[in-house]
MIDOSE-1310 file (N, C-alpha, C; in nm, 2 decimals, decimal comma, always signed):
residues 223
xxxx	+0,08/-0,12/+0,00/+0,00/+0,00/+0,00/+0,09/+0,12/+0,00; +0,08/+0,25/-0,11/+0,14/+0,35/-0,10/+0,06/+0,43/-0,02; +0,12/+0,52/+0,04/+0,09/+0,62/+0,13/+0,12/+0,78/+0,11; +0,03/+0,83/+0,08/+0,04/+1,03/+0,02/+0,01/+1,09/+0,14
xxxx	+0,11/+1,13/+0,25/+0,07/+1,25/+0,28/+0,08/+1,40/+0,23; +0,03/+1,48/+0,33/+0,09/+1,62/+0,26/+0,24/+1,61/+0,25; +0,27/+1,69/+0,16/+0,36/+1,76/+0,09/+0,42/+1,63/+0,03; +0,37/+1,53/-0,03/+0,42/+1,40/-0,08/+0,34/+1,44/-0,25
xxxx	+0,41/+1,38/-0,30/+0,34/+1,45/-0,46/+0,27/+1,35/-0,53; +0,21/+1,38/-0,64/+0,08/+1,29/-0,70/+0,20/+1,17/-0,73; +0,14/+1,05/-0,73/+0,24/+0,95/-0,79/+0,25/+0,92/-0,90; +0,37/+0,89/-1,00/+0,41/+0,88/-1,12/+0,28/+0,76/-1,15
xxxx	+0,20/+0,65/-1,08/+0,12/+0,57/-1,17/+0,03/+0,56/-1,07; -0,11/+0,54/-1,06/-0,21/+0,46/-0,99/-0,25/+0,37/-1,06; -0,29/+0,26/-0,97/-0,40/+0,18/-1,01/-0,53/+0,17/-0,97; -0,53/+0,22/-0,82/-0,65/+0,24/-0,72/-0,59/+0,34/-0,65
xxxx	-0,68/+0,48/-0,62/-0,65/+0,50/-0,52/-0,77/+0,55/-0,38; -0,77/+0,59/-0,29/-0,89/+0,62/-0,17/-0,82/+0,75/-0,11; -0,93/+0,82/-0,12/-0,88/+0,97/-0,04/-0,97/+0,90/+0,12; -0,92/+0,95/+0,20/-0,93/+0,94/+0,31/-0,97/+1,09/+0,35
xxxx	-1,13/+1,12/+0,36/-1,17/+1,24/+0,37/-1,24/+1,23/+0,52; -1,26/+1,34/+0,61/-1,33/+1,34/+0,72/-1,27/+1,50/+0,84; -1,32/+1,47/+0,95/-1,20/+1,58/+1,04/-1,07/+1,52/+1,07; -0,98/+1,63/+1,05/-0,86/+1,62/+1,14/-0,81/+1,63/+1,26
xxxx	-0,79/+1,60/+1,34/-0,76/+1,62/+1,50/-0,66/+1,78/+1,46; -0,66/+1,88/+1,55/-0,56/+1,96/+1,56/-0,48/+1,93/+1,68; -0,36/+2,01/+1,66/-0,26/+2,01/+1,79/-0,23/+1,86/+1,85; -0,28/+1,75/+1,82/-0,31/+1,60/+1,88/-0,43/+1,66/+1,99
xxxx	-0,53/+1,71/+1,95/-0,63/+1,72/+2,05/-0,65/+1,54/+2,10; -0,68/+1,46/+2,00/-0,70/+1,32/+1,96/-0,66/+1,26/+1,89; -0,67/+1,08/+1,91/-0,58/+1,05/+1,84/-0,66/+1,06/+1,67; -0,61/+1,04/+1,57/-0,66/+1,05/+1,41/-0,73/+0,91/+1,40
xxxx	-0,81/+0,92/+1,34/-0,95/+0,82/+1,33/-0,86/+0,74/+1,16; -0,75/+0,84/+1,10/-0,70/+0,77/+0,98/-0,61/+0,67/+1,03; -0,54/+0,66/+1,15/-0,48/+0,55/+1,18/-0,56/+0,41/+1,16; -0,67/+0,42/+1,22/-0,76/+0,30/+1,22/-0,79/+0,25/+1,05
xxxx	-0,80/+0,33/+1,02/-0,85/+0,33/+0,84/-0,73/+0,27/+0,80; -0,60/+0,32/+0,84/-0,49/+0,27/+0,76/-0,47/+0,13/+0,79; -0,48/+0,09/+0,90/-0,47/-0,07/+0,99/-0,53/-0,13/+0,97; -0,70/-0,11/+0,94/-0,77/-0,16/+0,87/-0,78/-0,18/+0,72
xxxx	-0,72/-0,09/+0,64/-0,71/-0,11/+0,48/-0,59/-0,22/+0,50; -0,48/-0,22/+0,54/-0,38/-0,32/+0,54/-0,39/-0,41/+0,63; -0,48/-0,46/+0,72/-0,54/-0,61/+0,73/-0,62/-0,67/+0,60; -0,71/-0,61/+0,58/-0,77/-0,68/+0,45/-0,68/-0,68/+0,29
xxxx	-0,53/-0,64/+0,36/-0,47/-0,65/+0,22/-0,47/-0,56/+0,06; -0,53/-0,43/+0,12/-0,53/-0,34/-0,02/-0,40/-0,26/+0,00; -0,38/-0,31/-0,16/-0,24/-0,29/-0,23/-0,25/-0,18/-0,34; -0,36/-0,08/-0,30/-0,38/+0,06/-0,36/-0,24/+0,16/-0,32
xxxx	-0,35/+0,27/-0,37/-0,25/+0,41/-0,32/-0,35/+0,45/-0,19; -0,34/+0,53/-0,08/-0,40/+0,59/+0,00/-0,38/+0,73/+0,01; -0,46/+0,79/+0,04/-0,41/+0,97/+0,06/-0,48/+0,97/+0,20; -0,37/+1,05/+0,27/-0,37/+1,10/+0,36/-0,36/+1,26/+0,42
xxxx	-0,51/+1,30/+0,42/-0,48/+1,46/+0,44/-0,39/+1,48/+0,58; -0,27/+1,42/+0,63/-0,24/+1,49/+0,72/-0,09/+1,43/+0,75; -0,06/+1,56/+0,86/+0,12/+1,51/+0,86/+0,13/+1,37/+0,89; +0,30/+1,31/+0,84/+0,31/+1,18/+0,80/+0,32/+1,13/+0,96
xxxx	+0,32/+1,24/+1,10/+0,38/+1,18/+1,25/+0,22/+1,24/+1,28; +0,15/+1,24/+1,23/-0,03/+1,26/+1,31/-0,04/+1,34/+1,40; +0,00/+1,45/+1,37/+0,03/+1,56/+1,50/-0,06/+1,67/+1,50; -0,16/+1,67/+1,41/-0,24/+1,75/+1,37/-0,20/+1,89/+1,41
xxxx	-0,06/+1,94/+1,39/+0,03/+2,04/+1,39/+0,09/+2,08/+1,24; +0,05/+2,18/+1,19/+0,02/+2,22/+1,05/+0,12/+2,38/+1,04; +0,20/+2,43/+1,10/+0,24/+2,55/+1,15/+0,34/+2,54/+1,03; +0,41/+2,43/+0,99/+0,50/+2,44/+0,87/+0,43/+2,43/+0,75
xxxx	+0,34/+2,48/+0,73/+0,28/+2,47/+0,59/+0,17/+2,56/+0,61; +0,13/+2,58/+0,46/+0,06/+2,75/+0,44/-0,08/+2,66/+0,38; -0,18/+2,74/+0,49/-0,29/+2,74/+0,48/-0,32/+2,67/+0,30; -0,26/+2,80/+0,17/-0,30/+2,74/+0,09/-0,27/+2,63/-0,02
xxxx	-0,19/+2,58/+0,00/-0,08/+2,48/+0,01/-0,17/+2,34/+0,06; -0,25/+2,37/+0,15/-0,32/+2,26/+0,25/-0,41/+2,25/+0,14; -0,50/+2,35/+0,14/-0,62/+2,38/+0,03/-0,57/+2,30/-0,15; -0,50/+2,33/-0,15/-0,42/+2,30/-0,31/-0,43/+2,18/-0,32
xxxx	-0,33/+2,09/-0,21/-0,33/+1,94/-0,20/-0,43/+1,88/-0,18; -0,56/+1,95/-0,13/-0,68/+1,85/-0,08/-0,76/+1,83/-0,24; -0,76/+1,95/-0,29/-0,84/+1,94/-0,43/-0,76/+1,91/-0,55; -0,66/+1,90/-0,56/-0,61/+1,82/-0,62/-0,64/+1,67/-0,63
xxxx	-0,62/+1,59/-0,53/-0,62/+1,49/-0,52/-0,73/+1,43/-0,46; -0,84/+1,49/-0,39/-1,01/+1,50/-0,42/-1,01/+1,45/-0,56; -0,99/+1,53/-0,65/-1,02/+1,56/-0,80/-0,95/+1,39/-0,87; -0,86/+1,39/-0,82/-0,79/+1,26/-0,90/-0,83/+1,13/-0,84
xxxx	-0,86/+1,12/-0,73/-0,86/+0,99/-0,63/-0,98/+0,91/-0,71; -1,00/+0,77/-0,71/-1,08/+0,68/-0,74/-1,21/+0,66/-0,65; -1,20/+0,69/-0,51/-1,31/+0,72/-0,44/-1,31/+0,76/-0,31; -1,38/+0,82/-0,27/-1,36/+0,94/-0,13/-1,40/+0,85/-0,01
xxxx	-1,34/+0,82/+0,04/-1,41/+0,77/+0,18/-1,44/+0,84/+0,31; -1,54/+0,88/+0,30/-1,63/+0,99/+0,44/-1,65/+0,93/+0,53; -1,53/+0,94/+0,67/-1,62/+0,88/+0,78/-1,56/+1,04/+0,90; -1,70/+0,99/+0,95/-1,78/+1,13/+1,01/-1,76/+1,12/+1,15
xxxx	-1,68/+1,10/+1,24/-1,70/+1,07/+1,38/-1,72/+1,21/+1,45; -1,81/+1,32/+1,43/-1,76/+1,41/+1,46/-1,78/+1,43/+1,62; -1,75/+1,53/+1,61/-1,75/+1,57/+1,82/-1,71/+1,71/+1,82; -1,72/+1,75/+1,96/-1,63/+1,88/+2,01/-1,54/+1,87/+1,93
xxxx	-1,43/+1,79/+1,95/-1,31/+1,82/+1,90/-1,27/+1,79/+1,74; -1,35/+1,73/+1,70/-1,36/+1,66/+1,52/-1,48/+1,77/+1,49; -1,53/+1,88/+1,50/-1,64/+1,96/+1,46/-1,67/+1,93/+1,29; -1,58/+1,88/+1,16/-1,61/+1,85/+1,06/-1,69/+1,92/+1,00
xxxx	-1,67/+2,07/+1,01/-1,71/+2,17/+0,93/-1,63/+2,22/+0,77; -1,50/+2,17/+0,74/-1,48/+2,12/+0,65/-1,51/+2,01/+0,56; -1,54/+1,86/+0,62/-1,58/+1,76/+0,58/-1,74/+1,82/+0,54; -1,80/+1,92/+0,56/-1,97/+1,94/+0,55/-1,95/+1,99/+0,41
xxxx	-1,82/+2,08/+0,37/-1,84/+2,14/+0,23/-1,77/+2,05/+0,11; -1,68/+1,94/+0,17/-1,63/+1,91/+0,07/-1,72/+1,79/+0,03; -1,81/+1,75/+0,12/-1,91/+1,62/+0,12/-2,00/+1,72/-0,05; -2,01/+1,82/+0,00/-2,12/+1,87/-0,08/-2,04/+1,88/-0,20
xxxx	-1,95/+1,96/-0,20/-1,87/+1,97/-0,32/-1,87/+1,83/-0,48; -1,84/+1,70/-0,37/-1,79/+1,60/-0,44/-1,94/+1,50/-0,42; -1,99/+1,52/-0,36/-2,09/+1,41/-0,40/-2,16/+1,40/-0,52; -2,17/+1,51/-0,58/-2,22/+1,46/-0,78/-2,12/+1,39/-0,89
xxxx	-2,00/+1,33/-0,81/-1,88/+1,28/-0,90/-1,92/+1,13/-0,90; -2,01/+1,07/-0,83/-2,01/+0,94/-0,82/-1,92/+0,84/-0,79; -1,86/+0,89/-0,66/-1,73/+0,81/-0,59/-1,72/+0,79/-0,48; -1,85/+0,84/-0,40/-1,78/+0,85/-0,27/-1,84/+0,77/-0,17
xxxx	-1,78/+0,72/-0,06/-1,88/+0,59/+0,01/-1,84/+0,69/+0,16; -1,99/+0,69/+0,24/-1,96/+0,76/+0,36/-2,03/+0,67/+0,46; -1,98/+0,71/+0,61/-2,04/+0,65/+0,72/-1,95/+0,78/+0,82; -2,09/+0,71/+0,92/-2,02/+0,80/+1,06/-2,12/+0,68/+1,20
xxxx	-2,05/+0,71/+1,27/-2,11/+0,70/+1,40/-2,26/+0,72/+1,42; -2,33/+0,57/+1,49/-2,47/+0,60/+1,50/-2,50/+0,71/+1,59; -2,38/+0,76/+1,69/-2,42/+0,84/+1,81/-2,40/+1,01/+1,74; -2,27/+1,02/+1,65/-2,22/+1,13/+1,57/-2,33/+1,23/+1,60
xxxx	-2,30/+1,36/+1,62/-2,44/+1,44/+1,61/-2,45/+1,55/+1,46; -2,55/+1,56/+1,47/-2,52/+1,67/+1,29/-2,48/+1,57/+1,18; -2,53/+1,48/+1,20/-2,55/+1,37/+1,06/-2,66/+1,35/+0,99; -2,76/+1,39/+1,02/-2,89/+1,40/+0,95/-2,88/+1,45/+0,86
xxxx	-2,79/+1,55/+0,78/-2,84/+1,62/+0,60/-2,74/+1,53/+0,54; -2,64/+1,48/+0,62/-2,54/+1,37/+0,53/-2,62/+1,25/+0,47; -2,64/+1,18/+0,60/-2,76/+1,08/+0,53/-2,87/+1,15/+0,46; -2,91/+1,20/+0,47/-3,05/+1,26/+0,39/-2,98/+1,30/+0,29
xxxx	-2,86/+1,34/+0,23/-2,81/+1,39/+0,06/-2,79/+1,22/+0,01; -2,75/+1,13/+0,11/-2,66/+1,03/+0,07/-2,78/+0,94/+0,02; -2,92/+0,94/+0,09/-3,04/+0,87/+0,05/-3,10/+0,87/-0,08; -3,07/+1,08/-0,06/-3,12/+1,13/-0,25/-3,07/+1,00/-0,35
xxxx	-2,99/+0,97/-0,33/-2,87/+0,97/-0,42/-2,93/+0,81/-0,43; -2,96/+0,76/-0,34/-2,95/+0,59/-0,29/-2,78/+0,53/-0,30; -2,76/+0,66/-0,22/-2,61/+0,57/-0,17/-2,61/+0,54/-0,03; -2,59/+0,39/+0,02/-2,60/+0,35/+0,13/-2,48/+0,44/+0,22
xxxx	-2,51/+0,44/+0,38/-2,45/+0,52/+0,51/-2,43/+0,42/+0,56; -2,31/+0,38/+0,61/-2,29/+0,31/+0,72/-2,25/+0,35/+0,88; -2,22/+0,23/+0,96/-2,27/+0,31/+1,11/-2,12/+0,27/+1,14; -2,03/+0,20/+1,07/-1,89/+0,17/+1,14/-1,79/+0,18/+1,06
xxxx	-1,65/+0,26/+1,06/-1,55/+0,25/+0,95/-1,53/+0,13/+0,88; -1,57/+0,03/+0,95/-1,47/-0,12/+0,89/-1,61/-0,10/+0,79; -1,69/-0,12/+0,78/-1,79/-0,16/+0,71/-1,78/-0,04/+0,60; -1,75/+0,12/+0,62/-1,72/+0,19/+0,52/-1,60/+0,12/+0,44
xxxx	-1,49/+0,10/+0,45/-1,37/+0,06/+0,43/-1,40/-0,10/+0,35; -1,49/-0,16/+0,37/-1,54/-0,28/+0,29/-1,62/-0,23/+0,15; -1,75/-0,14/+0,18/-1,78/-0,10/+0,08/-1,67/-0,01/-0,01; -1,59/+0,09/+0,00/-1,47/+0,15/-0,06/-1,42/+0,03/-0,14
xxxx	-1,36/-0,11/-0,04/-1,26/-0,18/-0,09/-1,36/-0,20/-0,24; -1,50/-0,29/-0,21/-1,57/-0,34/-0,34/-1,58/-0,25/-0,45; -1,64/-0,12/-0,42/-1,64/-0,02/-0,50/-1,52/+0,04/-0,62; -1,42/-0,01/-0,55/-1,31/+0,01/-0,60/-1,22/-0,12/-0,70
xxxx	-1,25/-0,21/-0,65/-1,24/-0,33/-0,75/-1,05/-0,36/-0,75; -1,04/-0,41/-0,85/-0,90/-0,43/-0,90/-0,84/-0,28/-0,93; -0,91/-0,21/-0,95/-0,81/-0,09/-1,04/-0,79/-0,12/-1,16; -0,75/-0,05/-1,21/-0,64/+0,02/-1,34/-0,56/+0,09/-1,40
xxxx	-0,41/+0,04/-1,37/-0,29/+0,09/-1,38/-0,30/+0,26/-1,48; -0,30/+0,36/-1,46/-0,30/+0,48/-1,50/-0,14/+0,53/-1,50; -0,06/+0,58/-1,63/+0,05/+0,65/-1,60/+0,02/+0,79/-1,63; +0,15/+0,88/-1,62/+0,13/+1,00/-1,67/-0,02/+1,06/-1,66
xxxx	-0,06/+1,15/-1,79/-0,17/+1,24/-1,74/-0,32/+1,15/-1,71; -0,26/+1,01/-1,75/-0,39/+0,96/-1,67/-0,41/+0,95/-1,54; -0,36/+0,94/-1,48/-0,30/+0,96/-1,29/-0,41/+1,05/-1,27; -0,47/+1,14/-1,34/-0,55/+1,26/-1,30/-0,68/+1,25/-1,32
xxxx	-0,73/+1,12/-1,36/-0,84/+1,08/-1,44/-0,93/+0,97/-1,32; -1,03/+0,98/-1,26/-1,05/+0,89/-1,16/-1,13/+0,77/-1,22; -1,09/+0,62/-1,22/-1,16/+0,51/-1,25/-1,27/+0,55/-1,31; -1,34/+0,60/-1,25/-1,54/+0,57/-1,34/-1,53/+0,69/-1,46
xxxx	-1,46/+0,81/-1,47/-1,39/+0,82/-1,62/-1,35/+0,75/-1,67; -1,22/+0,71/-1,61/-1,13/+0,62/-1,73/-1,19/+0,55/-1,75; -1,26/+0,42/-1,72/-1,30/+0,33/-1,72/-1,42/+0,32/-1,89; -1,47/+0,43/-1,88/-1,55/+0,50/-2,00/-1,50/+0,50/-2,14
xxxx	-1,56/+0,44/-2,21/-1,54/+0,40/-2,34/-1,53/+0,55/-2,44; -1,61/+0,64/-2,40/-1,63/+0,72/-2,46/-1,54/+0,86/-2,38; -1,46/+0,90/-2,29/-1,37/+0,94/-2,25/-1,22/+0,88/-2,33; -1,21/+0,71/-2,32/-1,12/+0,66/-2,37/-1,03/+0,75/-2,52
xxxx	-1,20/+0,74/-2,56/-1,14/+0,74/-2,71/-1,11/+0,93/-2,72; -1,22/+0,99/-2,66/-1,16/+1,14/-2,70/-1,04/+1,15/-2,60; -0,97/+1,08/-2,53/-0,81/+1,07/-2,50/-0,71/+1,05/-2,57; -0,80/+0,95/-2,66/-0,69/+0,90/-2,76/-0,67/+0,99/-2,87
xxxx	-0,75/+1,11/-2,87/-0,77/+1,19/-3,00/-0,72/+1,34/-2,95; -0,67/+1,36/-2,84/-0,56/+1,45/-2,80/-0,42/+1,46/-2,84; -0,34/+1,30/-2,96/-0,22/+1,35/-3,00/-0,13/+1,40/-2,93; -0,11/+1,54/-2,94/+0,03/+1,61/-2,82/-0,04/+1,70/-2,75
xxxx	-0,13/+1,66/-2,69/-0,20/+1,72/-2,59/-0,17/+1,67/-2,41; -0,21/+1,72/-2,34/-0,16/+1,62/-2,24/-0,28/+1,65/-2,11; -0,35/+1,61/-2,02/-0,42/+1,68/-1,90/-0,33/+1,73/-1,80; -0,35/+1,84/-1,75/-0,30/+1,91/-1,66/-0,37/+1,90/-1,53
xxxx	-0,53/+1,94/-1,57/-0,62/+1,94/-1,45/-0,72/+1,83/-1,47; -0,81/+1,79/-1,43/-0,95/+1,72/-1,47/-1,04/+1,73/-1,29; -1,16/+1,82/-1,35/-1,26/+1,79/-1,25/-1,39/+1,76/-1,26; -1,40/+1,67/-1,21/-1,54/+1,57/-1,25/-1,66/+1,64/-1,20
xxxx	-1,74/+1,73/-1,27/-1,85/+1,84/-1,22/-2,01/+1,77/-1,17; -1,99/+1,65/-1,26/-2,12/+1,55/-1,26/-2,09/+1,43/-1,32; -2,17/+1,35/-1,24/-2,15/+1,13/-1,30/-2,25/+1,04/-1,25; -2,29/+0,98/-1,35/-2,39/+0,92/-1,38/-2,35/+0,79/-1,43
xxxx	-2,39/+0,67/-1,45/-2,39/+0,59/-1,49/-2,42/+0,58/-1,62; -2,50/+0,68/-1,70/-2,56/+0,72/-1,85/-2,47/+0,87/-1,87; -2,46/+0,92/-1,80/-2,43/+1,05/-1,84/-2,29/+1,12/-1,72; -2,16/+1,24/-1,79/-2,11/+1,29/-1,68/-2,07/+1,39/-1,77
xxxx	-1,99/+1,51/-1,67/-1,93/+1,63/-1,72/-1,81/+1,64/-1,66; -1,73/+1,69/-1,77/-1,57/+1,71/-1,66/-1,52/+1,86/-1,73; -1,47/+1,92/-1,64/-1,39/+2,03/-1,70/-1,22/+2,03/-1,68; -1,17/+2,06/-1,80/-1,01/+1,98/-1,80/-0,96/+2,11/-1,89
xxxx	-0,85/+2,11/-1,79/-0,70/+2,19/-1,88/-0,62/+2,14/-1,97; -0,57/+2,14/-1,98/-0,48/+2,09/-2,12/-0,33/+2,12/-2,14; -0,19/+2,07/-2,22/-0,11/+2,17/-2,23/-0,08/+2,06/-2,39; -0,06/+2,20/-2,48/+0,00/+2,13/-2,58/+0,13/+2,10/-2,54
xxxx	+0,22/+1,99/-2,57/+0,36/+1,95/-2,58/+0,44/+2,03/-2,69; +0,37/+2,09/-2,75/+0,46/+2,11/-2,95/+0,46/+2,31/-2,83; +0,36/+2,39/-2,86/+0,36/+2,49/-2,78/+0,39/+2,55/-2,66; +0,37/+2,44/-2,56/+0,37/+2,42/-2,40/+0,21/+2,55/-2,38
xxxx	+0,11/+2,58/-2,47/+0,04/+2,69/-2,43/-0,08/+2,55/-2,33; -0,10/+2,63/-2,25/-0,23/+2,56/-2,18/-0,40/+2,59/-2,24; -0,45/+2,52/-2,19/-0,63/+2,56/-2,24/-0,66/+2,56/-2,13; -0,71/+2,62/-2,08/-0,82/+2,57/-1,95/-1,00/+2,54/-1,99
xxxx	-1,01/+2,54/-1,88/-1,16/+2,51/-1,87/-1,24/+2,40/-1,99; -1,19/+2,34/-2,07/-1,30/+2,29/-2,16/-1,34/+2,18/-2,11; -1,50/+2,20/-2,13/-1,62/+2,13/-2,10/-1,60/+1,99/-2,16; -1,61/+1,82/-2,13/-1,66/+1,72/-2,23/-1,76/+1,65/-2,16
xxx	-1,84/+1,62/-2,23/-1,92/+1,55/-2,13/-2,00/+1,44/-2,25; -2,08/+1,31/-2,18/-2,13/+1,24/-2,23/-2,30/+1,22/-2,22; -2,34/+1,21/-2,30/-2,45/+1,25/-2,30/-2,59/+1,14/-2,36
């Protein structure tokens, strides 16, 4: 299992990877809820990539790195990851007022598997978006962390600018081929705006190779 924390860089190939989304402990108020996630992904044996929003010694001590820097890394690799895994333990000290926007942000990408605590409080509009959806909530990480593993499957090996591309794109016949039809083009950015099982939208940068000029923003979507 590879392991991304901050300031660790996108990796030269994925095959699978799991963002590990939720609260951070600050200062070590508590211990990090990602420990358990991590001990539990590697008992069951996944030989993915993992991201980890947080320092590689769990100190929830952030004083060497710039606010946007933190911000940069999360949506970055939000954006690239194969599927988000939301678990919500929140409390006094886990308040998960971050996790509330980025829940909302990413839940039209069709990736994300969430649970929290049956006790958790302020979980009611999580489940109630997650129901819209008929995406199942679970009440225990291991059981989030099972549905993630299935959802996630085998993988498939991505190099270069496909690294940026999350499974339920690539995986897409009809992304495939307008990839193949970029020549010396290359992805810079890709964010998945909406996903559907019939239908999605992505908006993607670009850089020619022959110019080095960039494109931004163009729309593709399948319809």
């Amino acid at each position: 299992m590879k392991k991304v924390f901050y300031v660790d860089g996108i990796p030269n190939e994925i095959t699978k990877s799991i963002f590990l989304a939720g609260p951070t402990p600050r200062n070590g108020a508590c211990k990090s809820w990602r420990q358990d996630a991590i001990r539990i992904l590697e008992e069951k044996g996944y030989d993915g990539t993992v991201i980890i929003p947080e320092a590689k010694d769990f100190t929830g001590n952030y004083d060497n790195l710039e606010y946007q820097g933190i911000i940069d890394f999360e949506r970055a690799r939000l954006n690239l990851c194969d599927v988000i895994l939301f678990w919500v333990p929140r409390s006094d000290l886990l308040p998960a007022f971050t996790t509330n926007i980025e829940y909302g942000n990413f839940i039209k990408t069709g990736k994300i598997v969430i649970g929290a605590p049956k006790d958790a409080p302020k979980t009611g509009y999580l489940r109630y978006m997650a129901s819209e959806r008929n995406m199942p909530f679970f009440d225990s990480l291991e059981d989030t962390i099972n549905e993630t593993l299935k959802v996630i499957g085998n993988g498939v090996l991505r190099q270069k600018d496909e690294v940026l591309v999350p499974l339920n794109i690539y995986n897409d016949e009809y992304f495939k081929n307008w990839h193949k039809g970029l020549e010396n083009k290359e992805i810079t950015s890709l964010v998945t705006e909406f996903y559907n099982d019939k239908n999605w939208l992505i908006r993607v940068d670009l850089k020619d190779n022959e110019s080095m000029e960039i494109q931004k923003d163009i729309l593709v979507f399948k319809s």
